[in-house]
TIKOLZA-213472 format. One record per residue: residue in three letters; residue number from 1; x, y, z of N, C-alpha, C, O in turn. Coordinates in steps of 0.05 Angstrom, whole numbers, plus 5000, padded with zeros to 4 digits. Atoms other than C-alpha are relative to their C-alpha. Layout:
REM residues N
[r 'ALA' NUM [X Y Z] [X Y Z] [X Y Z] [X Y Z]],
...
***
This chain:
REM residues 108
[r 'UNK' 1 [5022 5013 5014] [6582 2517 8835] [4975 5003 5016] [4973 4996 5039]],
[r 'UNK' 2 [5022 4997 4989] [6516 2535 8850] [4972 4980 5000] [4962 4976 4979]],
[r 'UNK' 3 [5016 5015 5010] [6460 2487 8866] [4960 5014 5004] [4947 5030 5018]],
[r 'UNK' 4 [5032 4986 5011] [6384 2498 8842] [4993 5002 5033] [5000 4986 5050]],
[r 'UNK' 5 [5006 5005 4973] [6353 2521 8905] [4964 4983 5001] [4953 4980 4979]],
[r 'UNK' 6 [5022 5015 4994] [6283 2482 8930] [4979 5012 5003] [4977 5029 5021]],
[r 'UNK' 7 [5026 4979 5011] [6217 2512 8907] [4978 4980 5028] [4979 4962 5044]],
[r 'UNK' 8 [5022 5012 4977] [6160 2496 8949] [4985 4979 5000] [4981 4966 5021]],
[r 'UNK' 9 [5003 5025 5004] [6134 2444 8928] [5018 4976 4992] [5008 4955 4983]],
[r 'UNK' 10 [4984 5017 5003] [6193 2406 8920] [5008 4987 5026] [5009 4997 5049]],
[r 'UNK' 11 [4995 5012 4975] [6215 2348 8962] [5030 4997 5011] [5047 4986 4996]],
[r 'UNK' 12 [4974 4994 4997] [6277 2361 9002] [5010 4960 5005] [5031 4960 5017]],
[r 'UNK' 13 [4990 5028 4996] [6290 2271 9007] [4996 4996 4965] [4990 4974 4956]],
[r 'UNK' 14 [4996 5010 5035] [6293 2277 8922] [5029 4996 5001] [5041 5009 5019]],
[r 'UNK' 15 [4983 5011 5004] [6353 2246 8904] [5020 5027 4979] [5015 5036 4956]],
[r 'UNK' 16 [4984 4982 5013] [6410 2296 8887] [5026 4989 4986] [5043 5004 4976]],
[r 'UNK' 17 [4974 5014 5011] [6463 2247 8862] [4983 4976 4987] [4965 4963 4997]],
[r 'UNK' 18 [5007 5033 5010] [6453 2189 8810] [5031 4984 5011] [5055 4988 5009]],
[r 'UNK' 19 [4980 5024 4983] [6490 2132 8848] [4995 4971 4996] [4972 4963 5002]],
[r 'UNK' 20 [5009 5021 5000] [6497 2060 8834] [5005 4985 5041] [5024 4987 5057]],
[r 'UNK' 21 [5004 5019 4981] [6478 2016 8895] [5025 4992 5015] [5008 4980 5029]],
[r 'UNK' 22 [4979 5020 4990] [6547 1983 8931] [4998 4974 5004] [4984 4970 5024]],
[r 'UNK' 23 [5001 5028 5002] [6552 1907 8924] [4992 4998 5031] [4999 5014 5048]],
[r 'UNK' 24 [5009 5010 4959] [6528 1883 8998] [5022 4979 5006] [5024 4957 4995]],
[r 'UNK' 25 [4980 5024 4989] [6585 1845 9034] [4988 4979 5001] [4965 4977 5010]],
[r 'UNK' 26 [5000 5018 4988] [6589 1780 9035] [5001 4982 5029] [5023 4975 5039]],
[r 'UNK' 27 [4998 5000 4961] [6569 1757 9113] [5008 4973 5003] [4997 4953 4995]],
[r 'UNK' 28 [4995 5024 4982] [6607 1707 9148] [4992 4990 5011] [4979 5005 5026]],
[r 'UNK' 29 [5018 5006 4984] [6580 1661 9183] [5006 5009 5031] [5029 5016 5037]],
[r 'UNK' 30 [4991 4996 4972] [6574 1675 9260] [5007 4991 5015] [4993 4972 5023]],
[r 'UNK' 31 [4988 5021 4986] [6624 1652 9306] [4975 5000 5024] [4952 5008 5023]],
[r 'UNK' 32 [5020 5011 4986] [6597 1628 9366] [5004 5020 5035] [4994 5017 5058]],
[r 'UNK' 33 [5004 4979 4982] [6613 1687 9407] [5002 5027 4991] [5013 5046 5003]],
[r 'UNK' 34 [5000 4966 5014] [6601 1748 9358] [4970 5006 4994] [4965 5002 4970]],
[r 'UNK' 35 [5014 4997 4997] [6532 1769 9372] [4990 5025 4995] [5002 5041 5008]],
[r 'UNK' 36 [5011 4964 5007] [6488 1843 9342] [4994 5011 5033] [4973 5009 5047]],
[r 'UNK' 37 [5001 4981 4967] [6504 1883 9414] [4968 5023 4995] [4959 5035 5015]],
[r 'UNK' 38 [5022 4988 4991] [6433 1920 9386] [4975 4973 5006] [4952 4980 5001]],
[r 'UNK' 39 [5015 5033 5001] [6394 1843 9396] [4981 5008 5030] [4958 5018 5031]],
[r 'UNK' 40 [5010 4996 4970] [6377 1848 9473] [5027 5008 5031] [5044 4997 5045]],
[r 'UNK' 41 [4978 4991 4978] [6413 1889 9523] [5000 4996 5025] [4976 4993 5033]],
[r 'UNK' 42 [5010 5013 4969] [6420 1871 9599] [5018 5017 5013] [5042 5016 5007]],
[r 'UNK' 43 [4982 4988 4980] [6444 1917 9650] [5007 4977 5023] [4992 4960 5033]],
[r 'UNK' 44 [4992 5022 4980] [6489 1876 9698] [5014 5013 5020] [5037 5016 5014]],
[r 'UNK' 45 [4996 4983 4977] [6502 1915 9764] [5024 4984 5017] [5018 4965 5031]],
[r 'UNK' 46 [4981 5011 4989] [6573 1897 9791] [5014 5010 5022] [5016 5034 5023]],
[r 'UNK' 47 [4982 4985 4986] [6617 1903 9853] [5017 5006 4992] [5024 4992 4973]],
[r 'UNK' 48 [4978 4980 5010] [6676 1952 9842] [5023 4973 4991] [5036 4971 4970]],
[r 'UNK' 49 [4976 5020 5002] [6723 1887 9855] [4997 4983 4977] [5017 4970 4969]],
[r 'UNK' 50 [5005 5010 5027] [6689 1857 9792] [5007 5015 4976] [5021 5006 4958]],
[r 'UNK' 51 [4997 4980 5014] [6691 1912 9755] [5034 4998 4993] [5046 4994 4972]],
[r 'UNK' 52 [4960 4996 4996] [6772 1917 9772] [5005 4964 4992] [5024 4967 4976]],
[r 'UNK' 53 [4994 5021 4999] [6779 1839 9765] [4990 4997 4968] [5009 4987 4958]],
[r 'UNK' 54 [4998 4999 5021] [6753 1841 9695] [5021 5017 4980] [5032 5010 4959]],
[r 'UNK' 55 [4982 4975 5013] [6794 1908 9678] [5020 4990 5000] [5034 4994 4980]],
[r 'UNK' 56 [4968 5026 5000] [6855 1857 9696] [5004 4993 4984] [5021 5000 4967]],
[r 'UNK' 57 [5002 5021 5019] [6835 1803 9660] [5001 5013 4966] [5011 5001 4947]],
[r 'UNK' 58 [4998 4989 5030] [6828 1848 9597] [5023 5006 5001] [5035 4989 4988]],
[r 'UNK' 59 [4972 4998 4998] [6896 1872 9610] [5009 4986 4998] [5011 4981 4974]],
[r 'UNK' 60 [4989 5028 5001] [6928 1811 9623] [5000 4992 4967] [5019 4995 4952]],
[r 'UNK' 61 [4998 4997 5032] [6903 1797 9552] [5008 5010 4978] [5017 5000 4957]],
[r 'UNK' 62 [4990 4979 5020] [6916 1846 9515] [5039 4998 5006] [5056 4997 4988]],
[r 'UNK' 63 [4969 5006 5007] [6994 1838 9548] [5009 4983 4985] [5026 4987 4968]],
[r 'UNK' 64 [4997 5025 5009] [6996 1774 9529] [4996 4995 4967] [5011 4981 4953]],
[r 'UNK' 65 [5014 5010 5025] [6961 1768 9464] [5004 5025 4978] [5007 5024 4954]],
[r 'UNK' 66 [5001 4975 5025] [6964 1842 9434] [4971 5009 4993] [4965 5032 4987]],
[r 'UNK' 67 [5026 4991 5001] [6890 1833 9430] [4983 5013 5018] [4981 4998 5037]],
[r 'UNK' 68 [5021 4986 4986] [6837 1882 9466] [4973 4987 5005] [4955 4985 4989]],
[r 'UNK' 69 [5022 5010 4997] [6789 1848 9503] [4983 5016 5016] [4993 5023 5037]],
[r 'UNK' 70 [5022 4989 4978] [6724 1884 9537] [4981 4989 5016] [4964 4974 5005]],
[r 'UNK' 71 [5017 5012 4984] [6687 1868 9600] [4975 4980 4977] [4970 4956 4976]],
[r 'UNK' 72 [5034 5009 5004] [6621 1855 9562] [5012 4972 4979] [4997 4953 4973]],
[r 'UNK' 73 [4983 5028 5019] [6670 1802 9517] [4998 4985 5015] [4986 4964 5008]],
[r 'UNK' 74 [4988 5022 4973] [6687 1767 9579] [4971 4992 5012] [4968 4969 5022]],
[r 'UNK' 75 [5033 4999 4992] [6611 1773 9600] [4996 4975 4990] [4993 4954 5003]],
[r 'UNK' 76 [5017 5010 5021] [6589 1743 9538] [5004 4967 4999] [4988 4948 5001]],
[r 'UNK' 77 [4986 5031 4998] [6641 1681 9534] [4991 4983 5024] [4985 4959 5022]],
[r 'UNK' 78 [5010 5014 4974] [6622 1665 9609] [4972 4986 4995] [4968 4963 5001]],
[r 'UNK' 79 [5016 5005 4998] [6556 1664 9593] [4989 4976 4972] [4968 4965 4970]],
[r 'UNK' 80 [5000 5014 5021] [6568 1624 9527] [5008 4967 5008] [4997 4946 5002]],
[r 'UNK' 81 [4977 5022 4991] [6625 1575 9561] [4965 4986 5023] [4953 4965 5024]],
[r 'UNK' 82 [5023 5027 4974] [6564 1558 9623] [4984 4993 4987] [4976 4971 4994]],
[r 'UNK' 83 [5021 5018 5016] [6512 1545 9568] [5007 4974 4989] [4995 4953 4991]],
[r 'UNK' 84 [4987 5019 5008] [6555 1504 9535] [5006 4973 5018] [5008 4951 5010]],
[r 'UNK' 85 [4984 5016 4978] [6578 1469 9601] [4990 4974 5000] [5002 4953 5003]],
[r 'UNK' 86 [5012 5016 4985] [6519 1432 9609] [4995 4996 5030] [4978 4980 5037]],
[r 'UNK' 87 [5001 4994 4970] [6524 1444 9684] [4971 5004 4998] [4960 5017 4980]],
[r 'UNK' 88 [5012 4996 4996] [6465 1435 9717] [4988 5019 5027] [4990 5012 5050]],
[r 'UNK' 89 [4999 4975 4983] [6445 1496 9756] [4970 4996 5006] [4968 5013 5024]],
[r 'UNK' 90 [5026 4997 4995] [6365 1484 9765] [4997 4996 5032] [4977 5009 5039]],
[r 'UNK' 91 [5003 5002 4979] [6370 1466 9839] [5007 5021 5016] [4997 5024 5038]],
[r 'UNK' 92 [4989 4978 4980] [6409 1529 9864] [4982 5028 5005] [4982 5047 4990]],
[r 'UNK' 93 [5005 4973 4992] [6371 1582 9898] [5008 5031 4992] [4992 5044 4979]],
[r 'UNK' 94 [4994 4978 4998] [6407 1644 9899] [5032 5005 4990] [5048 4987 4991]],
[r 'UNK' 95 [4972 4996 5009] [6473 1673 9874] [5020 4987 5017] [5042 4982 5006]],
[r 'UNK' 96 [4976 5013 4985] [6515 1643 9925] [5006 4974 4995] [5029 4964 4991]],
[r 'UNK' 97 [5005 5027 5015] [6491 1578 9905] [5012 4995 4976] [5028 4976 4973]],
[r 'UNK' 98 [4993 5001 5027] [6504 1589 9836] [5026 5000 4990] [5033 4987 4971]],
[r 'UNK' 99 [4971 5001 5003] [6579 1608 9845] [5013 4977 5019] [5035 4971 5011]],
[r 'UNK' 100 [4998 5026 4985] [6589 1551 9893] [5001 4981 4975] [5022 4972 4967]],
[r 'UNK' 101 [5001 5022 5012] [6568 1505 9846] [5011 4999 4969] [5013 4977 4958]],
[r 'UNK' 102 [4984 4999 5014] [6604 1537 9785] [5022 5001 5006] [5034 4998 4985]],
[r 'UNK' 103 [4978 5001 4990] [6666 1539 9822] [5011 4969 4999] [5033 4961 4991]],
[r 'UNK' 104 [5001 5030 4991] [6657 1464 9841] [5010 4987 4972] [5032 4975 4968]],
[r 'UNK' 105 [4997 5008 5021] [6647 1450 9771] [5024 5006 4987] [5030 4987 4972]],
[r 'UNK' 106 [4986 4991 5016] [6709 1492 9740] [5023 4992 5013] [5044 4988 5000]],
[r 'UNK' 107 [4973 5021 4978] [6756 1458 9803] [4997 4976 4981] [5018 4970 4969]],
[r 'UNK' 108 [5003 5025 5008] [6734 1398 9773] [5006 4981 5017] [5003 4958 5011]],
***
């Protein structure tokens, strides 16, 4: 089947198929840790033993559960779970601080 070829003044974004539209899914609402990964991205620079201590933890999961979890999942929840905490973190200086006093908090 041969198609008309494109004269020179023709525009190659003309519509070569009549097509109706696709209904637009219906959107669920958003849980409270499923977030658009193109929103705002943050490089987070880790030691290897984090790196490996998450790669666990996703394992672990996935034995357990069957489900595949990824670092930046585990990121996300952390960073969802301490907002949520209410923990007050405004006094701590420096990262050492910070895990000190989330630790404190998650000992209970």
């Amino acid at each position: 089947m041969n198609k008309p070829r494109l004269g020179k003044g023709d525009s190659i974004f003309a519509a070569t198929e009549t097509t109706t539209p696709a209904a637009k899914p219906v959107a669920a609402e958003p849980s409270q840790t499923s977030y658009p990964s193109v929103e705002n991205k943050t490089t987070v620079i880790l030691q290897p033993e984090l790196v490996v201590y998450l790669d666990r933890l996703g394992g672990d999961i996935r034995e357990k559960t069957g489900w595949k979890v990824r670092r930046t999942e585990i990121m996300r929840a952390l960073v969802i779970g301490l907002k949520q905490s209410g923990i007050d973190l405004t006094s701590c200086r420096d990262e050492a601080e910070l895990a000190a006093a989330i630790t404190k908090r998650l000992a209970g």
